[in-house]
Structure formats: C-alpha cells, structure tokens
C-alpha positions, -999 to +999 in steps of 0.1 A: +000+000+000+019+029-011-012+049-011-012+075+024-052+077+023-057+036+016-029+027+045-042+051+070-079+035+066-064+002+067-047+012+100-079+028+112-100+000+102-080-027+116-066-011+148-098+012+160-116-010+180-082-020+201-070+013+208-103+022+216-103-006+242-069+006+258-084+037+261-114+026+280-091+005+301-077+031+313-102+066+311-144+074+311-154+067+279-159+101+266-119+103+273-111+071+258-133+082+224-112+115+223-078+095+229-085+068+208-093+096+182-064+117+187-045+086+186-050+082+149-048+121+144-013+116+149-009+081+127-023+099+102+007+134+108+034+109+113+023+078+087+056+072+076+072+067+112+045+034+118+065+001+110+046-030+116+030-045+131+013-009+139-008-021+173+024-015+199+029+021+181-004+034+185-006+016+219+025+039+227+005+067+216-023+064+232-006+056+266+014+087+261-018+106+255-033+085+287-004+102+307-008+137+296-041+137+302-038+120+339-014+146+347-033+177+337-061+163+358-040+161+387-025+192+383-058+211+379-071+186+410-038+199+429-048+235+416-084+234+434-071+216+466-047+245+469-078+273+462-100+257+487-075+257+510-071+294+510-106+300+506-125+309+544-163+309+552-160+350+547-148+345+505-176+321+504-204+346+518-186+374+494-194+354+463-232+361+472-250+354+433-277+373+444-256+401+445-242+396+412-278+390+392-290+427+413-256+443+395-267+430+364-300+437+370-291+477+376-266+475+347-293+466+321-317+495+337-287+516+330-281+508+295-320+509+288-322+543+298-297+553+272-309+571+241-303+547+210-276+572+194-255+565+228-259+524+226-245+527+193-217+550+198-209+524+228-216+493+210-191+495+183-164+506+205-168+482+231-193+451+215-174+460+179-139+468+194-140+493+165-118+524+170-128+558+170-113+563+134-131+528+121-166+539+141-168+575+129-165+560+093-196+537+111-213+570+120-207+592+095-189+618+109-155+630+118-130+614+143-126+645+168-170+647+166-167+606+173-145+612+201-169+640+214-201+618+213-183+591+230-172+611+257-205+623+260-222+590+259-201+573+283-206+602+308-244+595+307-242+560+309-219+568+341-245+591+354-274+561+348-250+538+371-251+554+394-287+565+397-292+531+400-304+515+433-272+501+452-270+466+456-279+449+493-250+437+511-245+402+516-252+389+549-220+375+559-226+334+564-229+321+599-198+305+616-194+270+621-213+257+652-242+285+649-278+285+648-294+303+620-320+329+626 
C-alpha cells in the first residue's frame, strides 16, 4: 500500500476498535473516544514513522496521550485543593450570586435608559472593538466629533449607574457551630 489515504484507513479499520479498548481500560469513555481519536490524528501526521506490526505504536501513543491527560487532571485537581485551601467561610459569603444578578440587573436598567444614538456609539467601540477612526466611518462623521459623542455617551451612561439603586450587602454566612436565625 503505497497509497497515504488507503494505509491510514487500513490502520484505522483494523486497529480502532483495540485502541479504543486501551483507552477505555484506562479513562471514562468520553476520554477514551477522544484518545483513541487523537491517537490516529497523529498516525495519520506521522504515517511514515509506523512500521509493523502498527498495534504497539499506537498503543504507545495512546498511553502517552493516557499520561498527559492523567497529569493535567491532577494538576488542575492539585490547583483546586490549593484554592480551597485558602478560601474561608467569609470569601464564600462574598461570592453572594444574588448580588451579582442585582448588579446586572441595575446595569441593564442603566443601558436601557440610554438614548439609541449613545448604545451605538458604545456598542461599536466596546461590542465591535471598533476604534474611534473605524466607528466615525460607522457613523458618518468626523473622528474628533466621534471622540466627542463618546465622551458624551459614556458620561451618561456613568451618570445612569449610578442612579441606580445600590445593591444589598450580603449577609455574611454564619460560623461553624451556629444557629441560623
């Protein structure tokens, strides 16, 4: 088979099933389906370095790709050991979602509020990332009249902020041992 396409699907067809069950030897088997796969990925990128019999190479492979993906789990594992660690009862009662959604909440009141011609000078500068050269071309006007609506817009947007209502404090969480009222 001097063909690339016709020995790679003889490889693949032949070989598959067992590196497949390597895989799920050693992984979950949505793992195992994405080693196996990436297995061949690299048969196919490096065809001319697998000699036969094929089955120890990609064996080899897969293991190797076993390995890697062992260790980032470990090290990601290690990662969130080392976070929790650090993390007290008073991080936990900071990271209130509540309080989050009631941000959001006034944010979107904020932006509503907005005339249209501000959410479009705002939109294609920061939704867009367009410049102020690129969005006065947008706009239809001149860079220095651009930089003057922006201006403008942003300061009204900052003023709608901060009408808004303030968010409520968490309530920090009880400590360990108390009653909850």
């Amino acid at each position: 088979m001097d063909d690339p396409e016709s020995r790679f699907t003889g490889l693949y067809d032949e070989y598959h099933r067992r590196v497949l069950a390597y895989a799920l030897a050693h992984a979950e088997p949505h793992t195992a389906e994405d080693i196996a796969g990436e297995t061949f990925l690299i048969a196919w990128r490096r065809l001319d370095q697998v000699r036969d019999p094929a089955l120890p190479w990609l064996l080899g492979v897969a293991r190797n790709l076993l390995r890697k993906q062992y260790d980032r789990g470990r090290r990601g594992r290690a990662l969130a050991e080392r976070i929790r660690a650090l993390t007290t009862s008073a991080d936990l009662a900071a990271w209130d979602v509540a309080e989050h959604v009631v941000e959001r909440a006034a944010a979107l009141e904020a932006i509503a509020a907005l005339p249209e011609r501000d959410l479009e000078i705002l939109t294609l500068v920061t939704w867009h990332g367009l410049d102020s050269r690129q969005a006065a071309t947008v706009v239809g006007c001149s860079v220095p009249a651009f930089a003057v609506r922006l201006h403008r817009a942003r300061r009204r947007l900052a003023r709608a902020l901060d009408a808004a209502p303030a968010p409520v404090p968490a309530r920090p969480a009880p400590a360990a041992g108390e009653a909850a009222r």
